[in-house]
Residue, then its C-alpha position, 0 to 999 in steps of 0.5 A: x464766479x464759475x461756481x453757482x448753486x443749482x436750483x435744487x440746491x438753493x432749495x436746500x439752503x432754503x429748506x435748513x433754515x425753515x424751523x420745526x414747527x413752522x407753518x409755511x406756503x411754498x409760492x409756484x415756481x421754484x420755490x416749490x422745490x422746497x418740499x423735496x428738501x425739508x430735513x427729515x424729522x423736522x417737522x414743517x406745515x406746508x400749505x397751498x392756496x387752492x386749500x392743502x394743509x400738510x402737503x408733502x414732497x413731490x411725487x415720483x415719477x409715474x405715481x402723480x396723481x392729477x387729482x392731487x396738486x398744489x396752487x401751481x397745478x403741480x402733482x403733489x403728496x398728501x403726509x398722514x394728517x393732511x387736511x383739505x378745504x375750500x380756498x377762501x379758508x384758505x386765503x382767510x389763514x393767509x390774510x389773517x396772518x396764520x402762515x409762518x413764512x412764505x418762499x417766494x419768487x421774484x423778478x425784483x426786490x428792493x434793498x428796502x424789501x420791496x417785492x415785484x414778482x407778478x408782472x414785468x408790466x411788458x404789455x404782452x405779459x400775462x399777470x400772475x398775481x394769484x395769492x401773491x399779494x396775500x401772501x406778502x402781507x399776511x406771513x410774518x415772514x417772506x423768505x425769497x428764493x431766486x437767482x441773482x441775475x437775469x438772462x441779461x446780467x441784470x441783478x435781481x436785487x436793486x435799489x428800487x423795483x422798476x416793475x409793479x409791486x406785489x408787496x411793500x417793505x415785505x421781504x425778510x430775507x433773499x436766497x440765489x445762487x451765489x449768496x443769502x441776504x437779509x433785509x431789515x430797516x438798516x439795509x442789506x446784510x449778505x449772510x452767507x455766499x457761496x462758491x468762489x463768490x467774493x464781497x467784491x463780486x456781490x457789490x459790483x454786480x447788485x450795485x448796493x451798499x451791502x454789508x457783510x456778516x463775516 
């Protein structure tokens, strides 16, 4: 498996499939990397937790302005339009189910569609949670975009989660780099794999009883 999409790229892939129309939280992290590859013309709603409705891609360099920026303190832009509000607003949208799809990370999700991405429960690890958990429940969908392995060969996509959970049974579908996967009721189906990636390579290195659209 020498051939692996960059992570800009698993943002593209991310971004194509996001409708017109949708309104959608990017989660820090990666995912924030969607923005910069939305389909020009396709009209989508991005929204912050810290209260941005209409937040466009990523500044260039050396016109952010600090004043100006997402959940993850990252320098955004404003589209024409573009609201602002107080951040309990902000939450009541995400909890109240207003959101379309969020993109999230994760250090884990289950086969089941359990997401662990706030802690490693490793007890020098700082908690994270921040919106996530609202986020979770509150989206009809939650897309995940990660890569499949961790620095040690570990797959991020597993039977169960081993670290604490940020949302139960909440995760639709999971972008890597090397393949995409849906989630439902019936299990995991691989959609689309990348590269010089096989079937053969998914299922040695998930682990998982996976199936395959095509």
């Amino acid at each position: 498996m020498s051939t692996k999409l960059t992570r800009d790229q698993i943002a593209a892939r991310v971004a194509q499939d996001i409708p017109e129309g949708a309104y959608v939280n990017l989660g820090i992290g990666l995912p924030t990397l969607v923005a910069n590859h939305l389909p020009a013309g396709r009209e989508v709603i991005l929204h912050t937790e810290n209260g941005m409705l209409g937040m466009g891609p990523a500044p260039a360099k050396g016109k952010e302005d600090y004043d100006l920026i997402n959940a993850g303190k990252q320098p955004v832009t404003e589209l024409p339009g573009c609201s602002f509000f107080h951040h309990a607003d902000s939450f009541a949208m995400m909890r109240g189910g207003h959101l379309d799809i969020c993109v999230l990370g994760a250090f884990q999700v289950s086969q089941h569609g359990d997401l662990a991405n706030w802690h490693t429960g490793a007890p020098d690890a700082i908690p994270a949670v921040g919106g996530a958990m609202d986020l979770a429940i509150g989206a009809k969908d939650v897309f995940v975009m990660m890569e499949l392995q961790t620095r040690e060969g570990q797959s991020k996509l597993v039977e169960a989660c081993t670290y604490p959970l940020t949302g139960v049974r909440c995760v639709s579908r999971v972008y890597t780099d090397v393949a995409v996967f849906d989630i439902n009721k019936d299990g995991v189906t691989v959609t689309d794999i990348f590269g010089d990636t096989t079937p053969d390579d998914l299922l040695r290195l998930t682990g998982l009883p996976l199936k395959f659209s095509r």
